[in-house]
C-alpha positions in Angstrom: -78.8 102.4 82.6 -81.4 99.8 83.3 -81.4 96.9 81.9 -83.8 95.4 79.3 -86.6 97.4 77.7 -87.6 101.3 79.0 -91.1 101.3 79.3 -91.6 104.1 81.8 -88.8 106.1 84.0 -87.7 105.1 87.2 -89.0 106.3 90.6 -91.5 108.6 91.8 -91.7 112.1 90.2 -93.3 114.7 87.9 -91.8 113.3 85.3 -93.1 113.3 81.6 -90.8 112.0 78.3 -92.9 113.2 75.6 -91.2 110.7 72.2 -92.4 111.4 69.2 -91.2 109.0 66.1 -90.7 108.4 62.2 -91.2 111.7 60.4 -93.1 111.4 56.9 -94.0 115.0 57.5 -91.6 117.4 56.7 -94.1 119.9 57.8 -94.9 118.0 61.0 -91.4 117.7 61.7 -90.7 121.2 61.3 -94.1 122.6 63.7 -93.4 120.2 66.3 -89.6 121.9 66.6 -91.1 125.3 66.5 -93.1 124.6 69.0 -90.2 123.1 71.4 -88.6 126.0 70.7 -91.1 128.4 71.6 -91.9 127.0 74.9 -88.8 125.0 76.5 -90.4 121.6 75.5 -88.0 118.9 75.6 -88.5 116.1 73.5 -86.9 112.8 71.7 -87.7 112.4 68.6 -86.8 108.7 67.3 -86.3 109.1 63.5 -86.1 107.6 60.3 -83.3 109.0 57.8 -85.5 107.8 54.8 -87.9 110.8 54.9 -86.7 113.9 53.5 -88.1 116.2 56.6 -85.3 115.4 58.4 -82.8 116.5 55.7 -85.0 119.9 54.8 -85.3 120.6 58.1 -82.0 120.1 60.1 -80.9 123.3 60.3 -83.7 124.5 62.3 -83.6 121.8 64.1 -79.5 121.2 64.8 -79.9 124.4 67.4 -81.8 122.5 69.8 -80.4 119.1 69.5 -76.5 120.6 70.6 -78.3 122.2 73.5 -79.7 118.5 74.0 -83.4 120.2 74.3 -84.2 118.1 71.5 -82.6 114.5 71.8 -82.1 112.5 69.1 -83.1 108.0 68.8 -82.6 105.8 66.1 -85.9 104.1 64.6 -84.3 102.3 62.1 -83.4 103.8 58.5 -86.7 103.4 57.0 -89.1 102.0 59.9 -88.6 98.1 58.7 -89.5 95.5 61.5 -86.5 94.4 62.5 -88.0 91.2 63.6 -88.5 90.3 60.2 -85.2 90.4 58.6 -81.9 88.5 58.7 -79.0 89.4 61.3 -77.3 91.9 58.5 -80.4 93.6 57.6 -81.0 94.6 61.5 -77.3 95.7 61.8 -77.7 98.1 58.4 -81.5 99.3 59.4 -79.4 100.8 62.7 -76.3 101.2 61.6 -77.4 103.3 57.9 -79.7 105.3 60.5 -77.1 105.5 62.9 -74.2 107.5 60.3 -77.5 109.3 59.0 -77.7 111.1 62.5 -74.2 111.9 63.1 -73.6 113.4 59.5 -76.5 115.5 59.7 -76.7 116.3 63.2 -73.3 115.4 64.5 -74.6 113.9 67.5 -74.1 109.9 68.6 -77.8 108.1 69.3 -76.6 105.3 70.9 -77.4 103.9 73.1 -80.9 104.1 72.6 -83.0 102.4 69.6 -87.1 102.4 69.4 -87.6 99.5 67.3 -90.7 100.2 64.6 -93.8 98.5 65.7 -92.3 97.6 69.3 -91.4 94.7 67.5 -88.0 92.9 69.2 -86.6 90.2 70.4 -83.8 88.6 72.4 -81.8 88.1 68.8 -82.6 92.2 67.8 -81.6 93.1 71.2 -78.2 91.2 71.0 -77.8 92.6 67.1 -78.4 96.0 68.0 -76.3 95.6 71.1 -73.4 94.8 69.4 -73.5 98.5 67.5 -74.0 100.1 71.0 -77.7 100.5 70.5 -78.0 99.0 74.2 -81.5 100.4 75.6 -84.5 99.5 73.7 -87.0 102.0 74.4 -90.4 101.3 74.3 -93.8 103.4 75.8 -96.6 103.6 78.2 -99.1 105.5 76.2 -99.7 106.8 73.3 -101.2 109.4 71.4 -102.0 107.0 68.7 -101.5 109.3 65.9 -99.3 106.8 63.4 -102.1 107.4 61.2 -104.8 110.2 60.6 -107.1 111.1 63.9 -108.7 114.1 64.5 -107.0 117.0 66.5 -109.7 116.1 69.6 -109.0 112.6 69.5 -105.1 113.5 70.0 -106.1 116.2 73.1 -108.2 112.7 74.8 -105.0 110.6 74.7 -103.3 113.2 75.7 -105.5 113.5 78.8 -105.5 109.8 79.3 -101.6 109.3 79.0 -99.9 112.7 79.8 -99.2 110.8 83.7 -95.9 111.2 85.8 -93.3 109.1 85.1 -94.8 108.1 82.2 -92.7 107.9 78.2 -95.9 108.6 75.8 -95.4 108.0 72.3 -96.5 110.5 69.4 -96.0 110.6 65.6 -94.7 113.3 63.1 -96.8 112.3 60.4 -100.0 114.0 60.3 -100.7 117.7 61.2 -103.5 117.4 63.5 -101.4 117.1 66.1 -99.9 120.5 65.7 -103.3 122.2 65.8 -103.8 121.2 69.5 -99.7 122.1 70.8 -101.5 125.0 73.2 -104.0 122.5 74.8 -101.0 119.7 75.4 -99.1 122.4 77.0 -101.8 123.2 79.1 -102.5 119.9 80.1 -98.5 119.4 81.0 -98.4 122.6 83.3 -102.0 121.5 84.7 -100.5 118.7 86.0 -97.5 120.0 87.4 -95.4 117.9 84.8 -92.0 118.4 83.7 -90.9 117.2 80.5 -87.2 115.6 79.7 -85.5 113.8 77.6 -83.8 110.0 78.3 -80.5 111.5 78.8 -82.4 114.1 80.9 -83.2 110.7 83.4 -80.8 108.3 82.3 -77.4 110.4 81.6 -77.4 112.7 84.5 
């Protein structure tokens, strides 16, 4: 593993790790598995156990997290800067996250964690360290859909980011997203890209 913060993977390559966080649409949630399991797509989704869409929709998605298609991150419990809070609250934001994933996936995150906001420090790191959340893993590029864009402003950062080697983040919040899933594929095959997963690159 490397050390310190992932911001991009190693080496040269056609590499892509498509990371998609949070989850305060159930509906999201469940389009964006549909649509990795209609066309080989691996992704990481880094969630938070506080929205219900991860509970309604875990049994269509357990399938393709065992096959480790879909892989699995914690973002903290319920997306709070970890930053902000005292050396307990950072060990229960990961740790309440943390049993949330095993019970209702039964897989183990660790050792990656994508802290909410990109917002850490030597003191988070160490915290989270001593749970076994070891990698923070941050991005390099984004299809800056935390909040509500239109479905052609998520196809241009797509175009702009969608670059070997790079991790882009996305968002399953908002459903314009899910209307453009044909043109991202399109844009991953034009440009000879192969999507993975961190344990895709790190793990094997």
């Amino acid at each position: 593993m490397p050390g310190g913060s992932i911001t991009e993977l190693p080496g040269e390559g056609n590499l892509l790790a498509w990371t998609v966080d949070d989850g305060s649409n159930g509906e999201v949630i469940r389009l964006y598995t549909e649509f990795a399991a209609a066309t080989g797509t691996r992704l990481t989704y880094f969630l938070n156990g506080a929205y219900g869409g991860w509970a309604d929709n875990a049994e269509l998605l357990r399938p393709l997290v065992q096959s480790g298609q879909i892989q699995l991150g914690n973002h903290t419990f319920d997306h709070a800067d970890l930053t902000s809070l005292s050396d307990s609250g950072v060990i229960d934001q990961l740790q309440r996250n943390h049993d949330f994933i095993e019970a209702t996936y039964g897989v183990d995150a660790r050792p990656y964690f994508r802290p909410p906001y990109g917002y850490h420090d030597d003191r988070v790191d160490a915290l989270a360290a001593s749970i076994g959340y070891t990698c923070p893993v941050l991005w390099y590029g984004s299809l800056s859909d935390s909040g509500l864009i239109t479905p052609e402003q998520v196809v241009g950062f797509a175009e702009r980011w969608f670059l070997p080697q790079h991790i882009v983040i996305g968002h399953l919040n908002f459903l314009p997203v899910t209307e453009v899933f044909g043109r991202l594929g399109e844009i991953v095959a034009e440009r000879g890209l192969q999507t993975v997963t961190l344990d895709d690159v790190f793990a094997k």
